[in-house]
C-alpha positions in Angstrom: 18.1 -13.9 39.5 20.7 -16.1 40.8 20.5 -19.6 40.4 22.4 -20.4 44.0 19.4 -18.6 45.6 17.2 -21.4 44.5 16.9 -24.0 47.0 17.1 -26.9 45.1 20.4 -28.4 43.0 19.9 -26.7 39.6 23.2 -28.3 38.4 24.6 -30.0 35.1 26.7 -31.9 33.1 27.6 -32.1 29.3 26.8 -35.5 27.9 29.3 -36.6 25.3 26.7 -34.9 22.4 27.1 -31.5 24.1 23.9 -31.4 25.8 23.3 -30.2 29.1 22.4 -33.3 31.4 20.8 -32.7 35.1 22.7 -34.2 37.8 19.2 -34.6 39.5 16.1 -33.8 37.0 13.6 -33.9 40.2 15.3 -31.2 41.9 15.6 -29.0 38.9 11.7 -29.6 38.2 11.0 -28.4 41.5 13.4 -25.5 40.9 11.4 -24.7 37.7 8.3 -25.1 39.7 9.5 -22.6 42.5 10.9 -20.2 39.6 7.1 -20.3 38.2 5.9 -19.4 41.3 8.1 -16.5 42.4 7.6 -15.1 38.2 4.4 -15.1 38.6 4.3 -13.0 41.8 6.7 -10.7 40.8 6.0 -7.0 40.2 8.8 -5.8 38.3 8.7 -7.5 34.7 12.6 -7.0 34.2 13.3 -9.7 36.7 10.1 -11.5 35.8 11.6 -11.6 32.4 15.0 -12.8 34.4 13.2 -15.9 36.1 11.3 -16.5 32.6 14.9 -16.9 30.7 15.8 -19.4 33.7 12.7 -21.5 33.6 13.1 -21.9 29.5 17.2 -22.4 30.1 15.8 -25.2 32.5 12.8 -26.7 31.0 15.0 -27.6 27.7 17.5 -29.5 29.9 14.6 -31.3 31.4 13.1 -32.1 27.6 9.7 -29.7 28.7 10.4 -28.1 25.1 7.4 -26.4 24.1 6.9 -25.1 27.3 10.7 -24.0 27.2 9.5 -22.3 23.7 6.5 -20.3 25.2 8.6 -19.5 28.8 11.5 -17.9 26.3 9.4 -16.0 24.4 7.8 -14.4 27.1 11.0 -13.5 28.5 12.0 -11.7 25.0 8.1 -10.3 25.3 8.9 -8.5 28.6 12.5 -7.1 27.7 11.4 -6.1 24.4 9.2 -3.9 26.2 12.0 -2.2 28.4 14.1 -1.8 25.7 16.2 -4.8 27.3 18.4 -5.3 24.0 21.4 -7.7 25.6 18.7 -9.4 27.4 16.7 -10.0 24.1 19.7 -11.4 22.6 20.4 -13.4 25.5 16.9 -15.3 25.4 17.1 -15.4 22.2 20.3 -17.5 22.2 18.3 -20.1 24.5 15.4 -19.7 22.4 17.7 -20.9 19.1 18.9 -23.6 21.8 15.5 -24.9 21.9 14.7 -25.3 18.6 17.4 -26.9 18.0 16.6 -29.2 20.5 13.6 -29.4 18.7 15.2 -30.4 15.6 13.3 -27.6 14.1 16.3 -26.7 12.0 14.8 -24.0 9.8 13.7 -22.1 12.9 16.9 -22.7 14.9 19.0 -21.6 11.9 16.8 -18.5 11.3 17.1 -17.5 14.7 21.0 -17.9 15.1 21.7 -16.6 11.7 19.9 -13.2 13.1 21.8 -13.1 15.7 24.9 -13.5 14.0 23.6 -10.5 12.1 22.4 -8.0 15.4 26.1 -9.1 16.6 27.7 -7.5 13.7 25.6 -4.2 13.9 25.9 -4.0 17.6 28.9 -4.0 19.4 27.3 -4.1 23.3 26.5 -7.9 22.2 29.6 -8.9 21.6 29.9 -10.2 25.2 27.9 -13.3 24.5 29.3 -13.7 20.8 31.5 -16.6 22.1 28.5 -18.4 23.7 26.6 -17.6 20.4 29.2 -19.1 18.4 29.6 -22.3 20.3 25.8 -22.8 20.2 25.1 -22.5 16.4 28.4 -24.4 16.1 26.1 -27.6 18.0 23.3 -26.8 16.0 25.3 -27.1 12.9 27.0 -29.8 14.1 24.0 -32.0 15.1 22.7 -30.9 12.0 26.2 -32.7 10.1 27.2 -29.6 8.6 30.5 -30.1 10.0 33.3 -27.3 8.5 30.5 -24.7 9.5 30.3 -26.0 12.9 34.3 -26.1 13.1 34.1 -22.7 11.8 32.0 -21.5 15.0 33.7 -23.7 17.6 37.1 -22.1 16.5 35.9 -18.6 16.5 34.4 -19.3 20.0 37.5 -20.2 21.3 39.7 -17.9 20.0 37.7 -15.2 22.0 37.8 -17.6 25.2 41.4 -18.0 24.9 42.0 -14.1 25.2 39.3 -14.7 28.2 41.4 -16.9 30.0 38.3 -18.6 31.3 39.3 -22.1 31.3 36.1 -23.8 31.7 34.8 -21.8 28.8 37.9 -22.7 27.3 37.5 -26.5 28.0 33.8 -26.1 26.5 34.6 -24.9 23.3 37.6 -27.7 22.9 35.0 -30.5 23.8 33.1 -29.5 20.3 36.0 -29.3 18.9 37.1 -32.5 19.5 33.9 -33.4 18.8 33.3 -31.8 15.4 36.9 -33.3 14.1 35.8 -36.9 15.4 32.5 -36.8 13.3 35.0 -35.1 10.0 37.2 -37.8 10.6 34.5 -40.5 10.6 32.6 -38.7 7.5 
């Protein structure tokens, strides 16, 4: 589904911790609200499974995390069952995402750490490898294990730099900078 087809302003920021911030949490709780909606209704599970991803993605930046849990897992549920394996991963980034949101670092390690793993044995994921990297790299970083985190934010933007996508690009030097600030003032 695409998010400009939802009629309210889903749109965020970073804060200066990396999170995503909404530029207006009311719309996007409506948007969430309209995504349930439209899920619930819809017949083919492949894009149910699409609108369940978005309502996680969403509900974390609006701090509904346990929902955001349960909406994510039901989105891996459905493409598990179509064999969905770049959509699996996908979630599953978002899913880590949320636990580390969470603070629930054992889970959010486990579940980046097997991704890192399906990534190595599977080369169709390596389209979301820098986006994997970047958000383990946070998860480290918020977790203080800083050279780890460096380690991830570098590889992240080594494979945006051959990208050439400068947002992306901007992204990934934002952690760093980050990361080297928090080294500095270790």
């Amino acid at each position: 589904m695409d998010i400009k087809r939802i009629p309210f302003n889903m749109n965020y920021s970073f804060s200066q911790k990396l999170r995503e911030v909404p530029f207006n949490e009311a719309d996007i709780r409506k948007g969430i609200a309209y995504l349930k909606k439209k899920a619930i209704s819809e017949e083919d599970e492949r894009i149910a499974a699409d609108m369940y991803r978005i309502i996680g993605k969403y509900e974390r930046i609006v701090g509904a995390l346990e929902s955001s849990v349960r909406h994510l897992q039901l989105s891996i549920y459905l493409y598990e069952r179509y064999h969905e394996h770049e959509q699996v991963f996908k979630s599953s980034i978002y899913l880590g995402q949320t636990f580390h949101w969470q603070s629930n670092w054992c889970k959010a390690n486990e579940t980046f750490e097997t991704l890192l793993n399906q990534l190595h044995i599977k080369s169709s994921l390596h389209t979301y490898a820098d986006f994997l990297y970047q958000q383990y790299g946070k998860c480290l970083l918020d977790q203080q294990n800083l050279s780890k985190a460096h380690h991830y934010f570098q590889q992240s933007l080594e494979i945006r730099l051959k990208a050439g996508n400068d947002k992306f690009i901007e992204e990934a030097n934002e952690c760093i900078k980050l990361c080297l600030r928090k080294l500095k003032n270790s």
